[in-house]
LORODO-679035 format. One record per residue (C-alpha): residue number from 0; residue in three letters; x, y, z. Coordinates in Angstrom, 3 decimals, padded with zeros to 6 digits, always signed. Each point is the difference from the previous one (the first is absolute). Layout:
<recs>
REC  num  residu         X         Y         Z
REC  NUM     ALA         X         Y         Z
...
</recs>
This chain:
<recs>
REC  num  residu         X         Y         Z
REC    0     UNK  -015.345  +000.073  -001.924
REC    1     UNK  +003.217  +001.175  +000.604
REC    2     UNK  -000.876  +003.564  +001.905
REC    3     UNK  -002.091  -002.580  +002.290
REC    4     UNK  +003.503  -002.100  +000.546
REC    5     UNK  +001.833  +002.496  +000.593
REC    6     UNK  -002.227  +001.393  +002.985
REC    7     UNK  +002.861  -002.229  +002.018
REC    8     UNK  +002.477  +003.031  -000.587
REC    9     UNK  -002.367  +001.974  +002.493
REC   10     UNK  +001.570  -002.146  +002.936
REC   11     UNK  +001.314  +002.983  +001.299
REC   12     UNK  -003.392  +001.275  +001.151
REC   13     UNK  -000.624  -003.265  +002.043
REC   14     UNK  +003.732  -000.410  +001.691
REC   15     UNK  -000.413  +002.457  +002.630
REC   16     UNK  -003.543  -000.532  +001.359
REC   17     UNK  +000.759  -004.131  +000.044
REC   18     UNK  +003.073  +001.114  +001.819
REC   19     UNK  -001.586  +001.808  +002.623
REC   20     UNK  -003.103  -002.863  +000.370
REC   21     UNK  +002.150  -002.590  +000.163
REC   22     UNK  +002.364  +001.803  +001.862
REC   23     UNK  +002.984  -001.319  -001.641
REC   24     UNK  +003.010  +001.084  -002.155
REC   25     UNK  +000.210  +001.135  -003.167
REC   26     UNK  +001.877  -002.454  -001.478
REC   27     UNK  -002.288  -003.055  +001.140
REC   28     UNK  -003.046  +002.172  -001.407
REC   29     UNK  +001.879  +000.558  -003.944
REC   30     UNK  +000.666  -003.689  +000.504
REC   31     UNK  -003.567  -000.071  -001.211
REC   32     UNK  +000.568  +002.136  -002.792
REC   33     UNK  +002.958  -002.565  -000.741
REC   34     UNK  -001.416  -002.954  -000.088
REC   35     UNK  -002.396  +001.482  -002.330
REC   36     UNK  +002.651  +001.109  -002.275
REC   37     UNK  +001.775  -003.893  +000.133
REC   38     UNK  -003.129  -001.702  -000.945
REC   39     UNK  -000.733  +002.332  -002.627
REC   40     UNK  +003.404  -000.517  -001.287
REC   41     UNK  +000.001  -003.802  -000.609
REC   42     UNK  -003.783  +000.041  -000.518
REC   43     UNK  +000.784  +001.750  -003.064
REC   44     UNK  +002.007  -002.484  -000.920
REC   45     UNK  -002.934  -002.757  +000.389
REC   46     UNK  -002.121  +002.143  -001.989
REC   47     UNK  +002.345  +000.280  -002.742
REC   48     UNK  -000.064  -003.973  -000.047
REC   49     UNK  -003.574  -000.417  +000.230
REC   50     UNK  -001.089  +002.984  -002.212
REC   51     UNK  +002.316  -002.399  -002.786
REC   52     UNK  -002.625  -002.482  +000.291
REC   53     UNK  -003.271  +001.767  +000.302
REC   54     UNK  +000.253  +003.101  -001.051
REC   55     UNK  -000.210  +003.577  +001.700
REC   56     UNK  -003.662  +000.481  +001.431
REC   57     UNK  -000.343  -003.592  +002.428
REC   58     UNK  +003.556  +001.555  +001.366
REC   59     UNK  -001.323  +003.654  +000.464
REC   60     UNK  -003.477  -001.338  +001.344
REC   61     UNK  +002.049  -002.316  +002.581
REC   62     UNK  +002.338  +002.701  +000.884
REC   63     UNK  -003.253  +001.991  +000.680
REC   64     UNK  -001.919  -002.136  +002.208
REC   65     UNK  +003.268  -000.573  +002.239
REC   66     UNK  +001.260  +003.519  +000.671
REC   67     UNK  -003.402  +001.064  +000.365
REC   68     UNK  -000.400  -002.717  +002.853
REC   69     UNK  +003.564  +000.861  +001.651
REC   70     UNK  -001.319  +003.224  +000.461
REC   71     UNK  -003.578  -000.633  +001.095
REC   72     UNK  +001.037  -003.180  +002.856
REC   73     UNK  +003.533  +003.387  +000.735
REC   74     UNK  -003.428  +001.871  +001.853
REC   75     UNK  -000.483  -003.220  +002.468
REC   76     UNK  +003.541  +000.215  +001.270
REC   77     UNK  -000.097  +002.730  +002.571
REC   78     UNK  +001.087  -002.136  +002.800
REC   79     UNK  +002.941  -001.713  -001.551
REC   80     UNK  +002.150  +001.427  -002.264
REC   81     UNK  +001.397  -003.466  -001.174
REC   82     UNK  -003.586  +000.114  -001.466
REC   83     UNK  +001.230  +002.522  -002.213
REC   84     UNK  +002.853  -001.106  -001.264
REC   85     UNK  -001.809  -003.270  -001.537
REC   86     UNK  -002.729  +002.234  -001.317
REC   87     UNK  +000.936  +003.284  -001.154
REC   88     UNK  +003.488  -001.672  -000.407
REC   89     UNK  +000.090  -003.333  -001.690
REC   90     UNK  -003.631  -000.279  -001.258
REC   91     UNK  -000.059  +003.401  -001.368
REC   92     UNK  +003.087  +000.008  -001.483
REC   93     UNK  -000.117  -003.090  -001.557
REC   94     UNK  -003.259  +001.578  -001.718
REC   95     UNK  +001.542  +003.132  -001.148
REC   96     UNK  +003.145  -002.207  -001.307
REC   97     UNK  -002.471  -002.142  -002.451
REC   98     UNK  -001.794  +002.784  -000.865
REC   99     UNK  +003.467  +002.351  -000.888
REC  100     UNK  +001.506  -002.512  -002.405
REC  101     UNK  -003.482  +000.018  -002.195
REC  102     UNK  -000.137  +003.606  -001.323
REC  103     UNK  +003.775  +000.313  -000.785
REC  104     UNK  +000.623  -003.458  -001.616
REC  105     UNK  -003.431  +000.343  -001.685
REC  106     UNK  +000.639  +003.640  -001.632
REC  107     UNK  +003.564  -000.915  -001.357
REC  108     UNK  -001.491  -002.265  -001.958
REC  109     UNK  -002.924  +002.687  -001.318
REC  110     UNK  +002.776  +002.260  -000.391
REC  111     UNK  +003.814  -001.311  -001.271
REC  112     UNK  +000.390  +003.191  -001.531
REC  113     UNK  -000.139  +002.155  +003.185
REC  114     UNK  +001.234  -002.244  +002.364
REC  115     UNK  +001.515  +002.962  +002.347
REC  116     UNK  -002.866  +002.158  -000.701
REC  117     UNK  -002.980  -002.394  +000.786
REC  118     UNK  +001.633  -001.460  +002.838
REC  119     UNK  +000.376  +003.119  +001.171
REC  120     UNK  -003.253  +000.814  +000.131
REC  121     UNK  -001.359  -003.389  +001.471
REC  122     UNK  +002.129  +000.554  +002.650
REC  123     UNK  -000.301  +003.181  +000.840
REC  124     UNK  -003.691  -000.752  +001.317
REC  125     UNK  +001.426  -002.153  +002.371
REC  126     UNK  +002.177  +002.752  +001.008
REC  127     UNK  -002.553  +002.568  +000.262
REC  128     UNK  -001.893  -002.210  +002.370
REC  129     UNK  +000.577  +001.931  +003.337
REC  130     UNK  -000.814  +003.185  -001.340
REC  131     UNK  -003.503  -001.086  -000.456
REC  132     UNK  -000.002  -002.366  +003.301
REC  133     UNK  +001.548  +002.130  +002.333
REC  134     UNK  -002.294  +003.182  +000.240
REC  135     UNK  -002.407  -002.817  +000.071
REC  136     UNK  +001.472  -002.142  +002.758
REC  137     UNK  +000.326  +003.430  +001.909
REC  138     UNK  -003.267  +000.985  +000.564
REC  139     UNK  -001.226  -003.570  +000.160
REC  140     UNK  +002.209  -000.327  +003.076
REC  141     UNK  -001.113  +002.951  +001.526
REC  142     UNK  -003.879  -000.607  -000.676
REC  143     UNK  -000.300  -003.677  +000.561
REC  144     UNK  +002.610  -001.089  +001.254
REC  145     UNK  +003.621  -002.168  -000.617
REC  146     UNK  -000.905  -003.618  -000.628
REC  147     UNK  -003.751  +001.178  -001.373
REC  148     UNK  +002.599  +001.721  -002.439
REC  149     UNK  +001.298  -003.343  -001.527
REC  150     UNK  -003.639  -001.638  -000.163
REC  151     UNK  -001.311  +002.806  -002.133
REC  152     UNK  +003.289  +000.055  -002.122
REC  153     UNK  -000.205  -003.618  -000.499
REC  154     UNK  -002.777  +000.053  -001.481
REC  155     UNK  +000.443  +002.944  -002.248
REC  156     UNK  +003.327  -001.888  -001.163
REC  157     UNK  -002.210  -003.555  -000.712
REC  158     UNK  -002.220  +001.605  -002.241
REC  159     UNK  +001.920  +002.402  -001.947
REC  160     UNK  +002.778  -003.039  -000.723
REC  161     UNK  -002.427  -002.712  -000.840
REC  162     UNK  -001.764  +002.139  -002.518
REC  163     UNK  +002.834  +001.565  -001.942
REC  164     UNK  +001.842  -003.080  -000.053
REC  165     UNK  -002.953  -001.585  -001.655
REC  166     UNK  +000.543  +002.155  -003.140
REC  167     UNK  +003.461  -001.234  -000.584
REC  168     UNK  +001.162  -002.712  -002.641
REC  169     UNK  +002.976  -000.415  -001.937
REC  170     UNK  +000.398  +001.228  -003.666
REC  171     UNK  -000.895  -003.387  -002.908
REC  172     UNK  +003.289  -001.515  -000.902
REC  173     UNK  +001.861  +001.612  -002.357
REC  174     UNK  -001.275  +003.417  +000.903
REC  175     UNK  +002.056  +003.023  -001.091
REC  176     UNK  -000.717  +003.682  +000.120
REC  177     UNK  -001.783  +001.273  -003.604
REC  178     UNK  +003.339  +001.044  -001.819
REC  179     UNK  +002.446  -001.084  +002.331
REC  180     UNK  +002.416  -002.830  -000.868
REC  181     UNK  +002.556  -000.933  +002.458
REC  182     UNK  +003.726  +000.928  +000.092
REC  183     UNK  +002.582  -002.548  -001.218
REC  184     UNK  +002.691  +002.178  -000.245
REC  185     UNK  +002.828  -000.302  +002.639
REC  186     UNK  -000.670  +001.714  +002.954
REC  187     UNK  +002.607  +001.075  +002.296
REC  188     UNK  -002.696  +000.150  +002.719
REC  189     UNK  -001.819  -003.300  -000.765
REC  190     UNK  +000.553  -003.206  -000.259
REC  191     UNK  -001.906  -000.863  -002.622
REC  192     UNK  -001.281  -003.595  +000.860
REC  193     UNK  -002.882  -001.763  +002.280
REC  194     UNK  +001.601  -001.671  +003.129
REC  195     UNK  -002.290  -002.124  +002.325
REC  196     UNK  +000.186  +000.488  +003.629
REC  197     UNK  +002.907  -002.278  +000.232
REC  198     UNK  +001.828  +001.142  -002.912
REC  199     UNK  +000.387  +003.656  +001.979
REC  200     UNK  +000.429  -001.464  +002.732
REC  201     UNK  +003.213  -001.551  -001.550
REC  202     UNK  +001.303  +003.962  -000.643
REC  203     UNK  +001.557  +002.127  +002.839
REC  204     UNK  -001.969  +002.656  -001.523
REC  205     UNK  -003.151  -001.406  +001.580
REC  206     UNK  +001.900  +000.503  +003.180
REC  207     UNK  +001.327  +003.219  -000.678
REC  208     UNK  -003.560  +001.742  -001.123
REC  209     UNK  -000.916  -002.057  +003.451
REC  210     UNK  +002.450  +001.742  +002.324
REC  211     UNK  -001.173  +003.524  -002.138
REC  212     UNK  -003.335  -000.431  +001.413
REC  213     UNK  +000.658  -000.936  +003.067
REC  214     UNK  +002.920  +003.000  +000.554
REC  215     UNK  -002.731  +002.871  -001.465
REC  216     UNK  -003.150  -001.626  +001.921
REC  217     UNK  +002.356  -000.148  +003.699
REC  218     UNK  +000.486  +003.625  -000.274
REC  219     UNK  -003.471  +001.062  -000.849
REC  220     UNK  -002.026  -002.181  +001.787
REC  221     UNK  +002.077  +001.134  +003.117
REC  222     UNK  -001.293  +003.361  -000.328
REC  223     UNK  -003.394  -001.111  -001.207
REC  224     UNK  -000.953  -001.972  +002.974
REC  225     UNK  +001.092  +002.850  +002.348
REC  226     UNK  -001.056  +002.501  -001.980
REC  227     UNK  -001.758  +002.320  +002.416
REC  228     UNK  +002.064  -000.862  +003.478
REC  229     UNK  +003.100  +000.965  -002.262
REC  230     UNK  -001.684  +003.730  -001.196
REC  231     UNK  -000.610  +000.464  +004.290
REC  232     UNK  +002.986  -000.765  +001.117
REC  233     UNK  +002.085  +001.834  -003.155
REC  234     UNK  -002.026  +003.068  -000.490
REC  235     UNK  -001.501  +000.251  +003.659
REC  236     UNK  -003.658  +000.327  -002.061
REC  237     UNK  -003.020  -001.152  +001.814
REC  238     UNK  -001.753  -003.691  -000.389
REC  239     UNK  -002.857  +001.478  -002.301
REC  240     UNK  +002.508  +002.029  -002.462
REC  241     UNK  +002.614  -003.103  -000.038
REC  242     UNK  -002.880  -002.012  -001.227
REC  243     UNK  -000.160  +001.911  -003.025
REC  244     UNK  +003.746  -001.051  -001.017
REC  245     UNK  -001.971  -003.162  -000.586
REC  246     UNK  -001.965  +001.065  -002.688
REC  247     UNK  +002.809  +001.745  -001.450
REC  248     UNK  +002.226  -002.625  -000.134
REC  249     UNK  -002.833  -002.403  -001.826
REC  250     UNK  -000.322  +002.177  -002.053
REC  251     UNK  +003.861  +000.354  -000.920
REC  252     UNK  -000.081  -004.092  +000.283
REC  253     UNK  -003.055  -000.170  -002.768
REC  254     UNK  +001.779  +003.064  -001.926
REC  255     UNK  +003.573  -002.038  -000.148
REC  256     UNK  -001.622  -003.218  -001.143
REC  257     UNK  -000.859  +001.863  -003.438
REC  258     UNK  +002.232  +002.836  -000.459
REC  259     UNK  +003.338  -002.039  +000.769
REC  260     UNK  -001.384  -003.262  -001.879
REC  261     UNK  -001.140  +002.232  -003.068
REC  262     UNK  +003.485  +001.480  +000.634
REC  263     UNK  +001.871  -003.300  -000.277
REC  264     UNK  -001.464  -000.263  -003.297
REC  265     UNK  +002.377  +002.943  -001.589
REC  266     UNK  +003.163  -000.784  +001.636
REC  267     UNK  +000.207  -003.663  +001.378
REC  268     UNK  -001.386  -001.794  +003.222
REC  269     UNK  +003.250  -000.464  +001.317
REC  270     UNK  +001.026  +003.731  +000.046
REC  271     UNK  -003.516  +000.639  +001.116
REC  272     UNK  +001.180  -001.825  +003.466
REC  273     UNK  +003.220  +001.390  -000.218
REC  274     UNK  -001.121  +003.322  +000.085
REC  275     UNK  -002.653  -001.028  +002.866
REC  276     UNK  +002.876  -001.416  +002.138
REC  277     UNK  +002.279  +003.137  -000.096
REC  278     UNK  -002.667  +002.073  +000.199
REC  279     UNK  -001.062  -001.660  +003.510
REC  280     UNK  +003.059  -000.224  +001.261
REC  281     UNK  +000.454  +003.536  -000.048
REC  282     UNK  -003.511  +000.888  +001.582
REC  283     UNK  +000.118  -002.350  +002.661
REC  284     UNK  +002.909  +001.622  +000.846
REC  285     UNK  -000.978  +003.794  +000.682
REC  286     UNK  -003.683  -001.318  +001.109
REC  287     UNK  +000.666  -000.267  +003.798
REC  288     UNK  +001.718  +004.107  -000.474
REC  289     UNK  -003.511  +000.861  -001.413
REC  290     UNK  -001.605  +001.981  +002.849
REC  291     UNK  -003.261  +001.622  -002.358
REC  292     UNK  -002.809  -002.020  -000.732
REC  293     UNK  -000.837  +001.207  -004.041
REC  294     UNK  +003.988  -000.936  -000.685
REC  295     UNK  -000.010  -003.047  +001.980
REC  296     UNK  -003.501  -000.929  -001.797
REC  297     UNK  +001.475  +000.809  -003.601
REC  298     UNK  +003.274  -002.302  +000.789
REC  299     UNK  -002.339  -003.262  +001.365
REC  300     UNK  -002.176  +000.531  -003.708
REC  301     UNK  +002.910  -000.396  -001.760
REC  302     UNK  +001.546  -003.073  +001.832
REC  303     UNK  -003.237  -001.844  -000.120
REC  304     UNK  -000.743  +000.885  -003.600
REC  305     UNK  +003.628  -001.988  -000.243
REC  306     UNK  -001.678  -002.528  +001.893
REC  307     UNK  -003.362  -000.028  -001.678
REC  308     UNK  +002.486  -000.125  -003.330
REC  309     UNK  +001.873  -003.035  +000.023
REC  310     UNK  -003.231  -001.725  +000.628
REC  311     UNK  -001.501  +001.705  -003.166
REC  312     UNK  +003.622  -000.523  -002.232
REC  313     UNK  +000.885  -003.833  +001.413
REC  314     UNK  -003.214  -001.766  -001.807
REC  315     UNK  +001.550  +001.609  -003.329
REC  316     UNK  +003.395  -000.968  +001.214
REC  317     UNK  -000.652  -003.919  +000.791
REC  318     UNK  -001.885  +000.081  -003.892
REC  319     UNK  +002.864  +001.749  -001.678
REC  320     UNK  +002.260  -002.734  +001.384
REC  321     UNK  -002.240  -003.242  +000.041
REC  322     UNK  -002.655  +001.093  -002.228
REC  323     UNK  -003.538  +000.655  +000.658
REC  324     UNK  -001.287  -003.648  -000.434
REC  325     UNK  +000.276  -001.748  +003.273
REC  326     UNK  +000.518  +003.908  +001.820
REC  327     UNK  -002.467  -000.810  +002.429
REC  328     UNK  +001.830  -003.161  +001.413
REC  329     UNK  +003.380  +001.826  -000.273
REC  330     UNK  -000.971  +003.412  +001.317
REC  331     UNK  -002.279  -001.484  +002.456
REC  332     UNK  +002.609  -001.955  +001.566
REC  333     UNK  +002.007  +003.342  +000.028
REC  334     UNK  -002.188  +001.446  +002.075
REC  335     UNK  +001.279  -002.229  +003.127
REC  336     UNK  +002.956  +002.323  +000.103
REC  337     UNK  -003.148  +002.585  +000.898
REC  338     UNK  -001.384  -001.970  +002.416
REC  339     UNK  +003.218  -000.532  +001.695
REC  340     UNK  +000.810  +004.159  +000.004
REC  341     UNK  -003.437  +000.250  +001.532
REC  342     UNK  +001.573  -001.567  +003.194
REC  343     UNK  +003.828  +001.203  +000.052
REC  344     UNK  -000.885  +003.742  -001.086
REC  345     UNK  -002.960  +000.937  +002.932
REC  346     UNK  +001.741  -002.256  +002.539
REC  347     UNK  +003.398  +001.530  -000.750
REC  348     UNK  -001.945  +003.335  +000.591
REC  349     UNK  -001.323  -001.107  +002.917
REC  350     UNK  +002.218  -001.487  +001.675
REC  351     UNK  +002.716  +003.149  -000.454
REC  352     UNK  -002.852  +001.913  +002.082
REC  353     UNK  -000.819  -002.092  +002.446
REC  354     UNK  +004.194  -000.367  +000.391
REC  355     UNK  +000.955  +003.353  -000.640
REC  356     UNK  -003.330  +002.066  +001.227
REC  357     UNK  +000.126  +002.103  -003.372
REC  358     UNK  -000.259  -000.492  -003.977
REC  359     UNK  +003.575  +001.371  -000.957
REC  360     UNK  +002.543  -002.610  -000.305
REC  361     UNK  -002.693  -002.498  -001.528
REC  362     UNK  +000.135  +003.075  -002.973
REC  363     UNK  +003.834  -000.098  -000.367
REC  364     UNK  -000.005  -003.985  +000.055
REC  365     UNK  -002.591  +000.171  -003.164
REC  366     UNK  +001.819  +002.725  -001.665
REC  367     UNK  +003.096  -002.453  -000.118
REC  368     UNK  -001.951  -002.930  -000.922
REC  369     UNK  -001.037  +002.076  -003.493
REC  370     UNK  +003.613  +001.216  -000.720
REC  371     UNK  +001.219  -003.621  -000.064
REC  372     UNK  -002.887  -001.280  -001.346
REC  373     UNK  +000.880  +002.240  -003.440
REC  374     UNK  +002.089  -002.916  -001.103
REC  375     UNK  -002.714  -001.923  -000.806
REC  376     UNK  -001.620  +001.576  -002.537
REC  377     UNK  +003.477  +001.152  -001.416
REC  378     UNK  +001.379  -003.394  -000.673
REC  379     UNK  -003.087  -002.021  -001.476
REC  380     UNK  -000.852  -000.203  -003.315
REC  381     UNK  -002.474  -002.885  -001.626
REC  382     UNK  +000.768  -003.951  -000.132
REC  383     UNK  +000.053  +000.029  -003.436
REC  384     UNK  +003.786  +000.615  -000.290
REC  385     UNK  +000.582  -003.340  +002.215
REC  386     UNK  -002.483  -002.186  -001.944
REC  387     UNK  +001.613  +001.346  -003.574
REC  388     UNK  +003.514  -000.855  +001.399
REC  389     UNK  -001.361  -003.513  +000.917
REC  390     UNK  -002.032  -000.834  -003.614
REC  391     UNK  +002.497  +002.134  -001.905
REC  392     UNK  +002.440  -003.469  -001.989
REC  393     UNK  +004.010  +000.858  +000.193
REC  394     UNK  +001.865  +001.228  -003.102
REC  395     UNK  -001.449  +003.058  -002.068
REC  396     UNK  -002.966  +002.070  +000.641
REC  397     UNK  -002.445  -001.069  -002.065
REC  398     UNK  -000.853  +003.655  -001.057
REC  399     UNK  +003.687  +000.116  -001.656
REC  400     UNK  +000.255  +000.593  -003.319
REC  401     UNK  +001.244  -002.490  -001.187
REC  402     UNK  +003.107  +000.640  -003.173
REC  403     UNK  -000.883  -000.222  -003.668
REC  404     UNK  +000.890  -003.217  -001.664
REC  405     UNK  +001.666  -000.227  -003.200
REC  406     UNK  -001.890  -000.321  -002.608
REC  407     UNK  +000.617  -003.575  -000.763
REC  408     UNK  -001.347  -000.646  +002.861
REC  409     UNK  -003.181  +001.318  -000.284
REC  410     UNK  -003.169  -001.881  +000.426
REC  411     UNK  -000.810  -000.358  -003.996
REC  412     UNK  +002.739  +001.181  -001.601
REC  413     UNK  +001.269  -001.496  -002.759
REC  414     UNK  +003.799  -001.730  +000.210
</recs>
């Protein structure tokens, strides 16, 4: 299901072909990709909601049927592009937004002793999307055409949607791993209780694991939606070899979701993005010096494993600090600081080439977007501290010891 969502990562392979039939800029084409990207961040967010009520297969089914449809009516708009952005743009990614939310809320709840580790892996499928789509939506270009390309996909994405979300329920109430209990012990990293969607939204924390997402996914999702113009201008490789950084990079994106999530389990999801941040920051710095293709290949895999990362660590992240209860209300809500990346990151891009003529100064902006960004993740810590200060009554801690008393005064004892 989430390989099949994912297939929108393989925009990359469409932007230049719509650019030269439409005969338009690059910017107004990723606006497209965008708009995709914006729906599917606050769709998630109505899928949360609605998955509350009815549980996780009516969501992935509806999810199914939509994106599949954006997709299919995408092949009828080859004389308008404004065709496209309602289709392959808001009805598609409305249908990949529902459809998101429903593995990764749904698995945290199979799983509340892995959180990092399974939603690493239910997110990595999304991320490993392109890699299968792209080679696909290659040759399907080349043999049938562009906007026969989207009707064939569509349909391919209806079916294989509809029928895995079909398998999916939530665990009985109650459920808990076989030998697993849960961890009442304070956690430095947790917060240890159940907030509602409006409890976290009472905590700047919400808001600071909001502006995380949104920082990593601007950076990556700028390179991911000019992923092969980027290798031809950089590298001076040719059209056919660029296309190839495309597969790489879902493949680092897939890779990332798992290794840094799994990762975030050993030290802390907080110095997971720290780590991601600097990291960045220092790539997207030398990246425009990077003249050979392998190096310049090896340096995009890493940044988009950072980006494919904080989507697999932040589902853990938003549970550690609101608990996994009501995660698919308050992660799904998150997810709008995705959405909103999806348009500020490729239209940044964009609009720095179509300004500037060249990719360079759009990689220096990004690389000092990370370094200040490090703050973030270095200053927050979970809610709990706040609400303890708040229940905690004045005068002594009621873990003092408190002094012995005489003996006369002793419950029992005799005067």
């Amino acid at each position: 299901m989430q390989v099949a969502l994912g297939a929108v990562y393989a925009w990359s392979v469409f932007r230049k072909p719509l650019s030269e039939h439409f005969d338009t800029s690059v910017s107004r084409v990723n606006l497209i990709f965008s708009l995709a990207i914006l729906a599917l961040g606050f769709a998630a967010y109505f899928g949360g909601r609605w998955m509350g009520r009815v549980g996780p297969r009516r969501v992935g089914m509806a999810a199914g049927v939509l994106y599949g449809a954006g997709i299919i009516l995408a092949s009828l708009s080859s004389s308008s592009i404004l065709l496209l952005y309602l289709t392959y743009g808001v009805l598609a990614g409305i249908g990949i937004g529902l459809g998101y939310i429903v593995p990764v809320a749904t698995l945290i709840k199979w799983f509340p002793d892995r959180r990092g580790f399974i939603t690493g892996i239910a997110v990595a499928g999304f991320g490993a999307g392109a890699l299968v789509t792209a080679p696909i939506a290659e040759r399907l270009i080349e043999g049938v055409g562009l906007f026969e390309t989207f009707a064939i996909l569509g349909v391919l994405y209806l079916v294989v949607v509809t029928a895995a979300a079909s398998t999916l329920s939530n665990p009985p109430e109650g459920w808990k791993p076989e030998g697993w209990e849960p961890d009442t012990t304070a956690r430095s990293d947790r917060s240890g209780m159940e907030f509602d969607l409006h409890g976290a939204l009472r905590t700047w924390q919400w808001f600071a694991l909001w502006a995380l997402l949104f920082l990593n996914v601007t950076a990556g999702i700028s390179i991911i939606s000019e992923a092969s113009p980027i290798a031809q201008e950089v590298t001076g490789v040719s059209a056919i070899a660029a296309a190839g950084l495309v597969s790489i990079i879902s493949i680092a994106n897939g890779a990332g979701r798992f290794l840094w999530a799994w990762f975030s389990d050993l030290i802390g999801r907080k110095w997971v993005f720290l780590t991601m941040f600097l990291l960045q920051a220092a790539l997207f710095a030398i990246m425009p010096s990077i003249g050979a293709y392998g190096l310049f290949a090896v340096l995009a895999f890493v940044v988009i494993s950072c980006y494919g990362g904080g989507f697999g660590t932040m589902p853990a992240f938003a549970a550690d600090y609101f608990g996994s209860k009501n995660v698919g209300q308050v992660y799904g809500l998150m997810l709008t600081a995705w959405g909103i990346a999806g348009v500020v990151g490729p239209q940044l891009i964009s609009y720095i080439k179509d300004s500037t003529g060249e990719y360079t100064n759009a990689f220096y902006i990004i690389a000092g977007i990370m370094l200040v960004s490090a703050i973030i993740p270095f200053i927050v810590h979970p809610p709990k501290a706040e609400r303890e200060a708040e229940e905690e009554p004045p005068g002594p801690s009621r873990f003092r010891r408190e002094p012995e008393r005489a003996p006369s005064e002793r419950v029992g004892s005799r005067r």
